[in-house]
PDB file of the backbone (N, CA, C, O) and the ligand in Angstrom, with CONECT records:
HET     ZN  A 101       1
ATOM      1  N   UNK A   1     225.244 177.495 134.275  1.00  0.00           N
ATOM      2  CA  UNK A   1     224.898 176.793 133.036  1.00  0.00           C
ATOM      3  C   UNK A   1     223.855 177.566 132.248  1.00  0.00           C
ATOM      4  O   UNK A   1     222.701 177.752 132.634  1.00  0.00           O
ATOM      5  N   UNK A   2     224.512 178.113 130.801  1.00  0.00           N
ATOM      6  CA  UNK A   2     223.013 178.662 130.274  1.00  0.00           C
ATOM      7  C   UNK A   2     223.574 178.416 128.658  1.00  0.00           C
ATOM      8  O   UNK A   2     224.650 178.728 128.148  1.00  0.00           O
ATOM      9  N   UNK A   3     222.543 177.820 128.165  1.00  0.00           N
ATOM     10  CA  UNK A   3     223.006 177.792 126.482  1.00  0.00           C
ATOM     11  C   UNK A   3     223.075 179.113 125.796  1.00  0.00           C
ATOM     12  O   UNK A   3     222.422 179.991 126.361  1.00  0.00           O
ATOM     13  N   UNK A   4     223.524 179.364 125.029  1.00  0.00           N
ATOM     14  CA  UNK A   4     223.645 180.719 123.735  1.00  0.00           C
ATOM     15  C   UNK A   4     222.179 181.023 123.360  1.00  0.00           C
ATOM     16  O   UNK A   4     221.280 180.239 123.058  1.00  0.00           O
ATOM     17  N   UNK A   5     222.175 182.417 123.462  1.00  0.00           N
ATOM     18  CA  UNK A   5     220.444 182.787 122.896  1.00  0.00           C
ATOM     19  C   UNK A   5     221.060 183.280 121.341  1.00  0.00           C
ATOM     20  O   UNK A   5     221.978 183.990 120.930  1.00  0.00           O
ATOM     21  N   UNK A   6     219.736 182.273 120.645  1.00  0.00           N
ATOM     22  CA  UNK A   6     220.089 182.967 119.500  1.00  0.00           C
ATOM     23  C   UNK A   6     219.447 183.861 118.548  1.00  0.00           C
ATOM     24  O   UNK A   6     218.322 183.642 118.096  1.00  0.00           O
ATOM     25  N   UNK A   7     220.139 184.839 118.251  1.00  0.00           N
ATOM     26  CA  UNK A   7     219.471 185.697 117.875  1.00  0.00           C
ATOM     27  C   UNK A   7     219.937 186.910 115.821  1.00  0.00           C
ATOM     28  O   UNK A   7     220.999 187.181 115.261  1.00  0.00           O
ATOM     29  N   UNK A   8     218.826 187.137 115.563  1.00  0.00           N
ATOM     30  CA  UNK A   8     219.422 188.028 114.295  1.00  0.00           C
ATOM     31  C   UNK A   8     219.291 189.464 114.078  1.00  0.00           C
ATOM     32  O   UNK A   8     218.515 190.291 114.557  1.00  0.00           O
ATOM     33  N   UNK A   9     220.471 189.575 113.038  1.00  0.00           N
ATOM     34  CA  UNK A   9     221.415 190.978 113.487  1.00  0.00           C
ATOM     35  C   UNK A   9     220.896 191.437 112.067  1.00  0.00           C
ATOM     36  O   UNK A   9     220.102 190.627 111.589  1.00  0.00           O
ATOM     37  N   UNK A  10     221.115 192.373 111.398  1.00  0.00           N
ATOM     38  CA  UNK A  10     221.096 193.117 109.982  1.00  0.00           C
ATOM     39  C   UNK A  10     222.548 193.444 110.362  1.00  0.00           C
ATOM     40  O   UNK A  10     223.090 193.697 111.438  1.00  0.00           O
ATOM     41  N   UNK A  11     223.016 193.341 109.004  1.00  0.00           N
ATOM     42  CA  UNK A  11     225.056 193.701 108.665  1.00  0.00           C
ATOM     43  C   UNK A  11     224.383 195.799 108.615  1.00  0.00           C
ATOM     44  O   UNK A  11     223.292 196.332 108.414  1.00  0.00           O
ATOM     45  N   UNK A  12     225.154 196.078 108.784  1.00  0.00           N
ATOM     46  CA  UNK A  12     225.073 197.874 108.860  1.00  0.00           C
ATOM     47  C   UNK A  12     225.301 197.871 107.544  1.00  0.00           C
ATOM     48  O   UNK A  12     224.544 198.582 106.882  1.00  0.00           O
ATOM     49  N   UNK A  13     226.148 197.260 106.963  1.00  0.00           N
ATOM     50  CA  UNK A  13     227.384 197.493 105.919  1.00  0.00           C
ATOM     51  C   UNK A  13     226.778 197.082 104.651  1.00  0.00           C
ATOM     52  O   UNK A  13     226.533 197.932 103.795  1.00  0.00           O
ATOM     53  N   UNK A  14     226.442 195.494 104.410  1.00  0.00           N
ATOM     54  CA  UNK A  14     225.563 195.267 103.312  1.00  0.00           C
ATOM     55  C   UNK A  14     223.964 194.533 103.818  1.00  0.00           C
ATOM     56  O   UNK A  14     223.186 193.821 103.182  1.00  0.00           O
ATOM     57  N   UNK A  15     223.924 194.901 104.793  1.00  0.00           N
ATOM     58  CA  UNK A  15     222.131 194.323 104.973  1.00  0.00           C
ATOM     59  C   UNK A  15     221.620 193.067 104.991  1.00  0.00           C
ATOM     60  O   UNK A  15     220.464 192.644 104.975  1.00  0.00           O
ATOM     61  N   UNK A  16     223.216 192.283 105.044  1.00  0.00           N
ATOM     62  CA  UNK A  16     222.796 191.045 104.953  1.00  0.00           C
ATOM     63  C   UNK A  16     221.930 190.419 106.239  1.00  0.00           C
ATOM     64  O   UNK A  16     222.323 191.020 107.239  1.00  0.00           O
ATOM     65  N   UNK A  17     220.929 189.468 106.591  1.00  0.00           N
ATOM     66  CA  UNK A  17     220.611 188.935 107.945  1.00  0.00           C
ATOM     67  C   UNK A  17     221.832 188.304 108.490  1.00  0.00           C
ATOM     68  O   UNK A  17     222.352 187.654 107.582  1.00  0.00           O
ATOM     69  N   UNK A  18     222.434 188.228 109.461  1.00  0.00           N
ATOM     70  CA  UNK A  18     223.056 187.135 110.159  1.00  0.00           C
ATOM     71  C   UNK A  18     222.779 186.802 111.393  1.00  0.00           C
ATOM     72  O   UNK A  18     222.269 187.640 112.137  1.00  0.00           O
ATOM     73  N   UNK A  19     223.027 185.693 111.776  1.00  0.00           N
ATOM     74  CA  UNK A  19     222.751 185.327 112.818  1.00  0.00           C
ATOM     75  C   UNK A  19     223.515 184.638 113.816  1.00  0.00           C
ATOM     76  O   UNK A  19     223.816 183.456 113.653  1.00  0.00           O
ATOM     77  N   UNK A  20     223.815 185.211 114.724  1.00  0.00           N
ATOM     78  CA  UNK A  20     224.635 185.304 115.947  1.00  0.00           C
ATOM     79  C   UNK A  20     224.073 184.652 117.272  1.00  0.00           C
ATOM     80  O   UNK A  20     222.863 184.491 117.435  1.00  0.00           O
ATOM     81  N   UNK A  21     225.153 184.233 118.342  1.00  0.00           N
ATOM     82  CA  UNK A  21     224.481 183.749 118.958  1.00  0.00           C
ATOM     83  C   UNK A  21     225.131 184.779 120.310  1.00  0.00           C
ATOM     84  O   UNK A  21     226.156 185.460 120.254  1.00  0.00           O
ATOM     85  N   UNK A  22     224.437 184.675 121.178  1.00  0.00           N
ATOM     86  CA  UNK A  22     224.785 185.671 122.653  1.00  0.00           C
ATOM     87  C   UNK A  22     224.193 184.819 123.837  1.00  0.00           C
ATOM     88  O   UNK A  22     223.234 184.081 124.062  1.00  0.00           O
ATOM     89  N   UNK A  23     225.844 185.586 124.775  1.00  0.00           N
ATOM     90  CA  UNK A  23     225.636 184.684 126.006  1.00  0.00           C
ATOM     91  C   UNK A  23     224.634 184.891 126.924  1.00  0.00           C
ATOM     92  O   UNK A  23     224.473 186.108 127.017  1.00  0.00           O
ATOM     93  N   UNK A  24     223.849 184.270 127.679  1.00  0.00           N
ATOM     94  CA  UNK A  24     223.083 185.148 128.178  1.00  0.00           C
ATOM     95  C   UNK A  24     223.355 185.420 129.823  1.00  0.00           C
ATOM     96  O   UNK A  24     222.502 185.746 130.648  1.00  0.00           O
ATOM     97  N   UNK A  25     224.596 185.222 130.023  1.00  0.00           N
ATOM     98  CA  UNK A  25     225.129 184.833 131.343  1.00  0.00           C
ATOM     99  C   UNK A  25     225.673 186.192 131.557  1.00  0.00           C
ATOM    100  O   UNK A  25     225.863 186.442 132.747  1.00  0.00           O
ATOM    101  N   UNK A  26     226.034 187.321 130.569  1.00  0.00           N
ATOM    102  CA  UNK A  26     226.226 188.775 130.457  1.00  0.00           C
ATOM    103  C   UNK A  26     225.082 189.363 130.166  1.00  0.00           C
ATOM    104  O   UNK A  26     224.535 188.966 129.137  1.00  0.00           O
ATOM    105  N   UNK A  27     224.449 190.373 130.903  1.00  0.00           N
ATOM    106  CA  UNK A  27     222.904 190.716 130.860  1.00  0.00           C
ATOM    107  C   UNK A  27     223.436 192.102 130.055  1.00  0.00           C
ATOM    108  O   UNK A  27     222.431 192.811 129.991  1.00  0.00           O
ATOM    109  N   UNK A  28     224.534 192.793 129.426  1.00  0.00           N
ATOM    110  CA  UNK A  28     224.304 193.932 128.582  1.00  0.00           C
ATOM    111  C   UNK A  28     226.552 193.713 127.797  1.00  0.00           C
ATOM    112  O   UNK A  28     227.530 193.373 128.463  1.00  0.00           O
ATOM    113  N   UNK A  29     226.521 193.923 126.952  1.00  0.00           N
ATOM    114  CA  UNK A  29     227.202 193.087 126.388  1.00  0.00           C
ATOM    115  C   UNK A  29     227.639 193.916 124.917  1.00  0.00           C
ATOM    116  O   UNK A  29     226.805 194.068 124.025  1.00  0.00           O
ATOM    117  N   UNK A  30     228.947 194.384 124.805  1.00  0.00           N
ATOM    118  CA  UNK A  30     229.068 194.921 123.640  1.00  0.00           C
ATOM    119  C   UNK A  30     230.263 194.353 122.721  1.00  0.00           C
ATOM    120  O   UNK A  30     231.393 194.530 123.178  1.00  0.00           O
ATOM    121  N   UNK A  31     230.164 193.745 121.584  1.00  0.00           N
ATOM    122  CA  UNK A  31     231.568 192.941 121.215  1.00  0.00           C
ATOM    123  C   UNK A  31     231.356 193.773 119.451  1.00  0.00           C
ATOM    124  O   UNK A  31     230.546 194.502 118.878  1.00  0.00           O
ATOM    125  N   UNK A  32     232.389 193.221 119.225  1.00  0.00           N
ATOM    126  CA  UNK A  32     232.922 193.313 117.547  1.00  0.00           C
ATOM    127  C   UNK A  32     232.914 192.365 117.248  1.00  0.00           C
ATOM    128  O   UNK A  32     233.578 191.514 117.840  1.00  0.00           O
ATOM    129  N   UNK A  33     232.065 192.052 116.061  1.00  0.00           N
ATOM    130  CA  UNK A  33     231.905 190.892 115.057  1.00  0.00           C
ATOM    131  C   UNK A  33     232.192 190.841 113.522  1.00  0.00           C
ATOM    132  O   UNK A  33     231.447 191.537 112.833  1.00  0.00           O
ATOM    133  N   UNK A  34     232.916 190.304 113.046  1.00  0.00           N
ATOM    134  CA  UNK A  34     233.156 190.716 111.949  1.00  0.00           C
ATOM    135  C   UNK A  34     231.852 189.866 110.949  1.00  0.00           C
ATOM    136  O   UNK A  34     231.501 188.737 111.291  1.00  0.00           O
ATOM    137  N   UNK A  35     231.133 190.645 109.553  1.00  0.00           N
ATOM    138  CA  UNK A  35     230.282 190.249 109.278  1.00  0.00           C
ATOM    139  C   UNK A  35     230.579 188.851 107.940  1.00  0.00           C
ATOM    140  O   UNK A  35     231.470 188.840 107.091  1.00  0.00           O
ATOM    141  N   UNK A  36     229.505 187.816 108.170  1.00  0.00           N
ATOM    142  CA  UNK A  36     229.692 186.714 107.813  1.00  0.00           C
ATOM    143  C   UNK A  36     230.274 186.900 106.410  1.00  0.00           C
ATOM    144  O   UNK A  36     231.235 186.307 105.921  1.00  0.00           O
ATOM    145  N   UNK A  37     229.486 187.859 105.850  1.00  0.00           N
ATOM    146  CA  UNK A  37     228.966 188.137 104.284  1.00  0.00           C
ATOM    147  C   UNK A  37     230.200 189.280 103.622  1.00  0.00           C
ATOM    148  O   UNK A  37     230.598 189.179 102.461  1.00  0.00           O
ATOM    149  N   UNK A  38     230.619 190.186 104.439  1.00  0.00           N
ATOM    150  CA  UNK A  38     231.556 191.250 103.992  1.00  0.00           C
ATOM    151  C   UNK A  38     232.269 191.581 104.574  1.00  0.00           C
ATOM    152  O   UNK A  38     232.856 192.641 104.356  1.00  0.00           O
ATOM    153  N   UNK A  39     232.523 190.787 105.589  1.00  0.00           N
ATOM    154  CA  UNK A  39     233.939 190.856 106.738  1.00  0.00           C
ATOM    155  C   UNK A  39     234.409 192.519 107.426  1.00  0.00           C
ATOM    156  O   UNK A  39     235.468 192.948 107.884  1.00  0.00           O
ATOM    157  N   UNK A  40     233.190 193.066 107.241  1.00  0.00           N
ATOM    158  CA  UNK A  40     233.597 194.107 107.923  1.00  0.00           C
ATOM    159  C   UNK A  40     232.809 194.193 109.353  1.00  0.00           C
ATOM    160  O   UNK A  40     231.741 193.627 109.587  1.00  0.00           O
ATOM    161  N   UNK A  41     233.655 195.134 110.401  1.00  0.00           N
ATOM    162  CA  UNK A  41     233.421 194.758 111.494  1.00  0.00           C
ATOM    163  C   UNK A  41     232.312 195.580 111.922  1.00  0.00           C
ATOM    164  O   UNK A  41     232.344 196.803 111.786  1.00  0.00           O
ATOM    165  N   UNK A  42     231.012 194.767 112.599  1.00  0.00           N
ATOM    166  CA  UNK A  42     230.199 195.285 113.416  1.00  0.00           C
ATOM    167  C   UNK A  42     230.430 195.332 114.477  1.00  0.00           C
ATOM    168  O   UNK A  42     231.007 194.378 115.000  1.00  0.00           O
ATOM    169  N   UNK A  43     230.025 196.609 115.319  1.00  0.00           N
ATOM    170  CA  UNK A  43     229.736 196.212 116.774  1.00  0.00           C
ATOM    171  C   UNK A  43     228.173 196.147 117.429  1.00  0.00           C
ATOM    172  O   UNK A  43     227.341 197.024 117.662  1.00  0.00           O
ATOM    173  N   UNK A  44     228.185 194.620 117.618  1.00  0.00           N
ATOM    174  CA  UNK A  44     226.987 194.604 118.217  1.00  0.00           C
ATOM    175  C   UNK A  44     227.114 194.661 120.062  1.00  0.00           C
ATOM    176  O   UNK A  44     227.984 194.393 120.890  1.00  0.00           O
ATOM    177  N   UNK A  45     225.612 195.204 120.083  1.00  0.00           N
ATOM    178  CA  UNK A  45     225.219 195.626 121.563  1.00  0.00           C
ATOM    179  C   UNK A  45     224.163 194.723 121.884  1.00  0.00           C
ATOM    180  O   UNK A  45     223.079 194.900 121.329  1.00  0.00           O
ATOM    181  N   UNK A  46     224.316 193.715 122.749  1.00  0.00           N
ATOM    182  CA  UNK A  46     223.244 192.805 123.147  1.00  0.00           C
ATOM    183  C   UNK A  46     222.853 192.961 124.267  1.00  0.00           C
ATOM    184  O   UNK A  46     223.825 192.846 125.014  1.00  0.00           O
ATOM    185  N   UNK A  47     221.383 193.292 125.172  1.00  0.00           N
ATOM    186  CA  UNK A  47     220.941 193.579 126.514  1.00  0.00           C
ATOM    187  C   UNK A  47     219.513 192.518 127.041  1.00  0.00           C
ATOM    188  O   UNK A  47     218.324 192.337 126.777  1.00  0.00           O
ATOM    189  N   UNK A  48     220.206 192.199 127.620  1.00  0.00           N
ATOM    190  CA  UNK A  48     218.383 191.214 128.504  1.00  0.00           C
ATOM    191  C   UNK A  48     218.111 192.153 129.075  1.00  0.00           C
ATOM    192  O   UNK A  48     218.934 192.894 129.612  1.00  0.00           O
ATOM    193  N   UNK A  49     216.530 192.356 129.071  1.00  0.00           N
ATOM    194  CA  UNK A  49     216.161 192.700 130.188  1.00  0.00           C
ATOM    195  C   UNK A  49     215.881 192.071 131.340  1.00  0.00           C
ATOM    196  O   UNK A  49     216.519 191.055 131.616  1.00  0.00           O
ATOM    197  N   UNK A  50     214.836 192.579 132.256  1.00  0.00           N
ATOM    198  CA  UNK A  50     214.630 191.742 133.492  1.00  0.00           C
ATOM    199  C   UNK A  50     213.608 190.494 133.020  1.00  0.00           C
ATOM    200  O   UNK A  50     213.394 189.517 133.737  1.00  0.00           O
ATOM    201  N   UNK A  51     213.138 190.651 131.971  1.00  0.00           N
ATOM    202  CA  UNK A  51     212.231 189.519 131.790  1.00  0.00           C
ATOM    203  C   UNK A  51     213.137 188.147 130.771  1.00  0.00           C
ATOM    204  O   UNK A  51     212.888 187.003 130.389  1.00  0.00           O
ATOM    205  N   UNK A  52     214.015 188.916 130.696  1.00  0.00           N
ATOM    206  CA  UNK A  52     215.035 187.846 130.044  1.00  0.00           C
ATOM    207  C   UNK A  52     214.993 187.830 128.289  1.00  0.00           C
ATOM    208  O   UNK A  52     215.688 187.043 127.646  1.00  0.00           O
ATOM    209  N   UNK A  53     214.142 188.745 127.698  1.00  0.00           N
ATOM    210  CA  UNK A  53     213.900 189.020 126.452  1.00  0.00           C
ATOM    211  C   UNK A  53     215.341 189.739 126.153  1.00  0.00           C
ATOM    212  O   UNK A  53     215.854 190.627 126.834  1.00  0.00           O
ATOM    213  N   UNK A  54     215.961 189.031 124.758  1.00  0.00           N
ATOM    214  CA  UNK A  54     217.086 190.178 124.115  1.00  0.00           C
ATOM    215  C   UNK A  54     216.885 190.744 123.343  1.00  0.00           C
ATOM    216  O   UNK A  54     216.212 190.430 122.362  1.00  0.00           O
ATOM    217  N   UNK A  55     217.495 191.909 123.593  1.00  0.00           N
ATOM    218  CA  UNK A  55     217.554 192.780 121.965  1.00  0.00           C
ATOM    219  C   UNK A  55     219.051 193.263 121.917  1.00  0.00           C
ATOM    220  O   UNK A  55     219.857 193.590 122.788  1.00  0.00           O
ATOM    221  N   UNK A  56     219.094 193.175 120.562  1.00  0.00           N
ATOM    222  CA  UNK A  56     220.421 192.908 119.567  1.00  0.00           C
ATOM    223  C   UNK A  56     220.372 194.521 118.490  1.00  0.00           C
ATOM    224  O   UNK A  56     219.631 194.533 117.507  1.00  0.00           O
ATOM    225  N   UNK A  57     221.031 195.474 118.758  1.00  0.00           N
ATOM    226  CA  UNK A  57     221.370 196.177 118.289  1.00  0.00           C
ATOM    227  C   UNK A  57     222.850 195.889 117.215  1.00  0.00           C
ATOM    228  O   UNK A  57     223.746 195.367 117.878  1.00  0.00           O
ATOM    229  N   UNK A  58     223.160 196.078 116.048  1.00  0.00           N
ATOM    230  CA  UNK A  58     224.185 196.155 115.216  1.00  0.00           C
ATOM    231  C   UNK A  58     224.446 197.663 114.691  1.00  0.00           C
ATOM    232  O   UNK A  58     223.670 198.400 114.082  1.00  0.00           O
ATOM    233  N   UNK A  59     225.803 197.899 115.119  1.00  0.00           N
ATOM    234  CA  UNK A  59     225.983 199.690 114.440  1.00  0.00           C
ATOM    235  C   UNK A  59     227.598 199.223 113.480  1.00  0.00           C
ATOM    236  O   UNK A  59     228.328 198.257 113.699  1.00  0.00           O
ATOM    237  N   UNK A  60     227.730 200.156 112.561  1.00  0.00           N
ATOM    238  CA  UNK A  60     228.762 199.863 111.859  1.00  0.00           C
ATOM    239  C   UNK A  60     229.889 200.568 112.659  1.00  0.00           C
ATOM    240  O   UNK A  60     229.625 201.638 113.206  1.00  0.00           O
ATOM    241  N   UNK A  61     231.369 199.928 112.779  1.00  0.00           N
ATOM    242  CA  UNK A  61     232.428 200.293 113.934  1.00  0.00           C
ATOM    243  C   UNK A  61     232.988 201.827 113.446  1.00  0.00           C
ATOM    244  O   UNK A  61     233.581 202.445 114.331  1.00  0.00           O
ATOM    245  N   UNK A  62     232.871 202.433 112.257  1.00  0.00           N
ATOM    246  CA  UNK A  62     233.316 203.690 112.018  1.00  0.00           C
ATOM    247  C   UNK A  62     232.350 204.285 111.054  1.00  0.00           C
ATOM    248  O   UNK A  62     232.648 204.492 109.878  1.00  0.00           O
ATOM    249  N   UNK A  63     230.765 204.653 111.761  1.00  0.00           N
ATOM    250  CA  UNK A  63     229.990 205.320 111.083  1.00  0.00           C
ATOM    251  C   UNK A  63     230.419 206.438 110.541  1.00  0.00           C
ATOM    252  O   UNK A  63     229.658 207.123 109.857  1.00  0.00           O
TER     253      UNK A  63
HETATM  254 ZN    ZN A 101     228.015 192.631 105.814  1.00  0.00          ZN2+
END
């Protein structure tokens, strides 16, 4: 049992904030999201560490 950590991304593409939520039941985690604002696809990289803090990397899918 673990709720969604939630967390915010910058779009690569137009800079918009969005905000996403990640499981935290996967401790390093890489998906494609398409962005709220310009529908183009990010891939974000989400990692806990051992202290359970995330960080949320966003890269654009064909830099
Ligand atoms: Zn965007």
């Amino acid at each position: 049992m673990s709720a969604l950590e939630p967390a915010s991304i910058q779009c690569p593409y137009c800079w918009e904030t969005l905000h996403i939520s990640v499981d935290p039941s996967v401790p390093d985690q890489t998906y494609v999201e398409d962005c709220q604002v310009c529908c183009q696809p990010i891939v974000i990289h989400a990692v806990f560490d051992a202290t359970g803090a995330l960080t949320v990397t966003a890269e654009p899918e064909n830099p």
